[in-house]
C-alpha positions as CSV (number, residue, x, y, z in Angstrom):
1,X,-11.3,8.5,0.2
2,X,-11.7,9.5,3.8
3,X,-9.3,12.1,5.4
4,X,-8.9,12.4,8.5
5,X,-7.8,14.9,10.6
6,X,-7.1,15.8,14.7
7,X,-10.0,16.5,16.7
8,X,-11.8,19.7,16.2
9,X,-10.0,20.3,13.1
10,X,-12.6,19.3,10.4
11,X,-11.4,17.6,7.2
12,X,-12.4,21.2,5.6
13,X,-9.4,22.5,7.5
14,X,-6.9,20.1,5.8
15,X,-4.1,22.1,4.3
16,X,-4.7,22.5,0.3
17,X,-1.5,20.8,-0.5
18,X,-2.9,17.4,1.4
19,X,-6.1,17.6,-0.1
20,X,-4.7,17.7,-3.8
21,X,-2.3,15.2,-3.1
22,X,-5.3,13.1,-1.8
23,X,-7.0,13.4,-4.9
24,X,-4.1,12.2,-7.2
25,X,-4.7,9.1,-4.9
26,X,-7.6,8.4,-6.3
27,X,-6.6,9.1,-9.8
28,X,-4.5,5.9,-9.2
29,X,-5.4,2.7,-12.0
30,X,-5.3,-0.3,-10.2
31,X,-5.8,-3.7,-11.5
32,X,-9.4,-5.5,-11.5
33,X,-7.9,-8.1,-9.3
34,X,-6.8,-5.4,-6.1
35,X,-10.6,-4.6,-4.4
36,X,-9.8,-0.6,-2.8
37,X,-11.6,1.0,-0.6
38,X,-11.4,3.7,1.8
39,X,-10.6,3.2,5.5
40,X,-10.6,5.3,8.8
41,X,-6.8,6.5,9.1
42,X,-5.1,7.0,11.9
43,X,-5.4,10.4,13.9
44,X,-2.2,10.8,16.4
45,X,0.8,9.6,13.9
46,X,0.4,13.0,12.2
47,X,-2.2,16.2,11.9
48,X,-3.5,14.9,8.5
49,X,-4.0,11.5,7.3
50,X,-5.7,9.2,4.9
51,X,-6.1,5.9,4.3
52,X,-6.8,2.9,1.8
53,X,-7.4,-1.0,2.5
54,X,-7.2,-3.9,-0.4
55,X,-7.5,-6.8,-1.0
56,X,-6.6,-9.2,-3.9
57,X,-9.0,-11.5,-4.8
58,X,-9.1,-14.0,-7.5
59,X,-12.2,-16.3,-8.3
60,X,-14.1,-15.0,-4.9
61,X,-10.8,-16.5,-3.2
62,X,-8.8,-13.9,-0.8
63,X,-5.6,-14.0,-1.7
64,X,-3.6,-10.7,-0.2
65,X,-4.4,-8.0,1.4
66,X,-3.0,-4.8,2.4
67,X,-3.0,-0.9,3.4
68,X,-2.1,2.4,2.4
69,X,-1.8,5.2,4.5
70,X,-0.6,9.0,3.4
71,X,0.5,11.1,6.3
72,X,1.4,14.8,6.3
73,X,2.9,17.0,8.7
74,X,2.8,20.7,7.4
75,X,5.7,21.6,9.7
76,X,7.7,18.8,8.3
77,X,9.6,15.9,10.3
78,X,12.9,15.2,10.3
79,X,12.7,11.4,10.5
80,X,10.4,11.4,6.8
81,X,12.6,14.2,5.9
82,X,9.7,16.1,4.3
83,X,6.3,17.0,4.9
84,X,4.8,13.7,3.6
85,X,5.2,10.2,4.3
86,X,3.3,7.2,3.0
87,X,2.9,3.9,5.0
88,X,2.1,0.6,3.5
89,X,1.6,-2.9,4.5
90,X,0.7,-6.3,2.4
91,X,0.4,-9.6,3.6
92,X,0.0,-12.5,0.9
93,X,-0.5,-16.2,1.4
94,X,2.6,-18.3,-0.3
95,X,4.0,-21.8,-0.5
96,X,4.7,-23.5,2.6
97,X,8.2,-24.7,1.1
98,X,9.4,-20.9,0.6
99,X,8.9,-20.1,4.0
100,X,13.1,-21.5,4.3
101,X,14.2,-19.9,1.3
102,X,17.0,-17.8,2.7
103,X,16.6,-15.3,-0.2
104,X,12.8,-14.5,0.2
105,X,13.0,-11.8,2.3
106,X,15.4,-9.9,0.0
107,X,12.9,-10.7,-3.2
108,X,9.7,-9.5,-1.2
109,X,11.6,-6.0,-0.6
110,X,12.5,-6.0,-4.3
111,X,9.0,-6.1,-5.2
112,X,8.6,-2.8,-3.3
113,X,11.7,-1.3,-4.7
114,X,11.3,-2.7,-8.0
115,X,7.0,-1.7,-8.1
116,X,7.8,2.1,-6.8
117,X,10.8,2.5,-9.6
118,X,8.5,1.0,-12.5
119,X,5.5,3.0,-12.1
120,X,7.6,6.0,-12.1
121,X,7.3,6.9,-8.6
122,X,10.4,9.1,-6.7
123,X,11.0,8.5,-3.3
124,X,13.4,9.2,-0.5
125,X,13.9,7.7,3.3
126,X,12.7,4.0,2.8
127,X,12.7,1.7,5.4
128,X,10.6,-1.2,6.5
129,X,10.4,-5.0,7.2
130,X,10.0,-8.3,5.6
131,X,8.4,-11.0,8.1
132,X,7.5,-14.5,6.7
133,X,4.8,-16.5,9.2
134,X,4.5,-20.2,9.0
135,X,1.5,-21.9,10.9
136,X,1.2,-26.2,11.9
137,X,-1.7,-27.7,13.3
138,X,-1.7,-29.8,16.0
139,X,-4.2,-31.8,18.2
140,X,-7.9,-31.8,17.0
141,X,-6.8,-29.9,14.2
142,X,-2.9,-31.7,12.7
143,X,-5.2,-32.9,9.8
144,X,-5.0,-29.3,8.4
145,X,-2.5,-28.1,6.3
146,X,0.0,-26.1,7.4
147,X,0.4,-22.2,6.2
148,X,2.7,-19.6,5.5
149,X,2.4,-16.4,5.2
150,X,4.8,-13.1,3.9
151,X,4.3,-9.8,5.5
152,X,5.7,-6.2,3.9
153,X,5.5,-3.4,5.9
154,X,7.5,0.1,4.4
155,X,7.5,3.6,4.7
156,X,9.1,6.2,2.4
157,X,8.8,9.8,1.6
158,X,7.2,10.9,-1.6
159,X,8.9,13.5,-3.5
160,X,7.3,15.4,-6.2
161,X,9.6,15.6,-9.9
162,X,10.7,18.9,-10.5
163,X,8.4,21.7,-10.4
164,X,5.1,19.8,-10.7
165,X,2.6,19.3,-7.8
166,X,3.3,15.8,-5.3
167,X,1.6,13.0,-7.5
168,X,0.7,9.9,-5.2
169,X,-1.1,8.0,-8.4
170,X,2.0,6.5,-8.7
171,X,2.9,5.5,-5.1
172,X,-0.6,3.8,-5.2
173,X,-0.5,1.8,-8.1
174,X,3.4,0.6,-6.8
175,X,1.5,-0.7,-3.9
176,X,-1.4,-2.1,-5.8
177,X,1.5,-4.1,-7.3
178,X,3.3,-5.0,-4.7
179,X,0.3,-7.1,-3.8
180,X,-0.2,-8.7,-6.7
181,X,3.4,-10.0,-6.9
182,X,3.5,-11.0,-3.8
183,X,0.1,-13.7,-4.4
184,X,1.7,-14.7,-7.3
185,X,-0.3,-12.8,-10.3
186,X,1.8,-12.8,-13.7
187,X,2.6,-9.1,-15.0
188,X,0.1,-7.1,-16.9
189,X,1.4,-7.4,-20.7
190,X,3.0,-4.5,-21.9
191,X,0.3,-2.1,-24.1
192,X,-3.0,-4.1,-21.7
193,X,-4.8,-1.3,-19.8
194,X,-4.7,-1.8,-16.3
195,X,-9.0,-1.1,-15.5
196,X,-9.9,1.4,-12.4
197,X,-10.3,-1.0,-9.1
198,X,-13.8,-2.0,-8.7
199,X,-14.1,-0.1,-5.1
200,X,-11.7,2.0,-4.5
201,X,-12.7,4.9,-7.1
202,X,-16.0,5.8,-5.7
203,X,-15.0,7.0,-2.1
204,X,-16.5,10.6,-1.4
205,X,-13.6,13.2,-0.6
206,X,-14.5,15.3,2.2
């Protein structure tokens, strides 16, 4: 996994306490389904950043994507209300008939909230957006089907348990979720191992 870093800094300068909490990132499990992989992260939202892109694909077919960024500020902000803040987006393709249901945005924040309490992962501060996107064809092109589209974006505050060390494993494999509901895969059965993502565990640290 990349970290970046502002100018001049070097990722060799990142504090310890962001480089160990990058590398519980990478201890995340993630199903075989989400395809991770490392991405440049943005540089002026805070001194220290990194970053992770997926994207969910079933029989070669895209069906989700998303992002992942961890920022940290070692002098803290007030509006994350700690040091740390993570940053995630999905977008997922869905039926053209939901795009009315009047409850959909309050299930897609559910599968947030409901992903980040399951895999064990505490959090303070959340806030974020639901946006649903429907698209018609007209002209040259009304033969096409029409599309639709939900879109997740959220940010909340990790917050290590107890005494122990900030563990973002958890935090990553809520989001990893969080894309698979949203395209519509069926839960992993309880007592299945969830496999290491096909990309996303080889990024070098620097």
């Amino acid at each position: 996994m990349r970290q970046e870093t502002h100018p001049d800094t070097g990722a060799a300068g990142s504090p310890p306490d962001f480089r160990a909490a990058v590398s519980t990132m990478q201890a995340a499990r993630l199903r075989p389904e989400v395809l991770c992989e490392e991405m440049p992260a943005p540089q002026r939202i805070a001194p220290h950043a990194a970053a992770l892109s997926a994207d969910v694909t079933v029989d070669d077919t895209d069906l989700g994507t998303g992002r992942l960024i961890l920022l940290h500020d070692p002098a803290g902000n007030d509006a994350w209300d700690g040091t740390f803040r993570c940053v995630a987006y999905a977008r997922a393709e869905i039926e053209v008939d939901l795009i009315t249901d009047p409850m959909l945005a309050d299930v897609g924040w559910s599968w947030l909230t409901d992903a980040l309490t399951g895999h064990g992962a505490s959090y303070a501060a959340v806030s974020g957006t639901v946006t649903r996107v429907a698209t018609e064809s007209f002209g040259g092109m009304s033969d096409e089907d029409g599309t639709a589209q939900i879109e997740i974006r959220a940010s909340w505050t990790p917050v290590a348990v107890g005494d122990a060390p900030l563990d973002l494993a958890p935090h990553v494999e809520a989001w990893g979720e969080l894309l698979c509901t949203a395209v519509g895969l069926p839960p992993v059965p309880e007592g299945v191992a969830v496999m290491p993502s096909r990309r996303g565990q080889r990024g070098s640290t620097r």
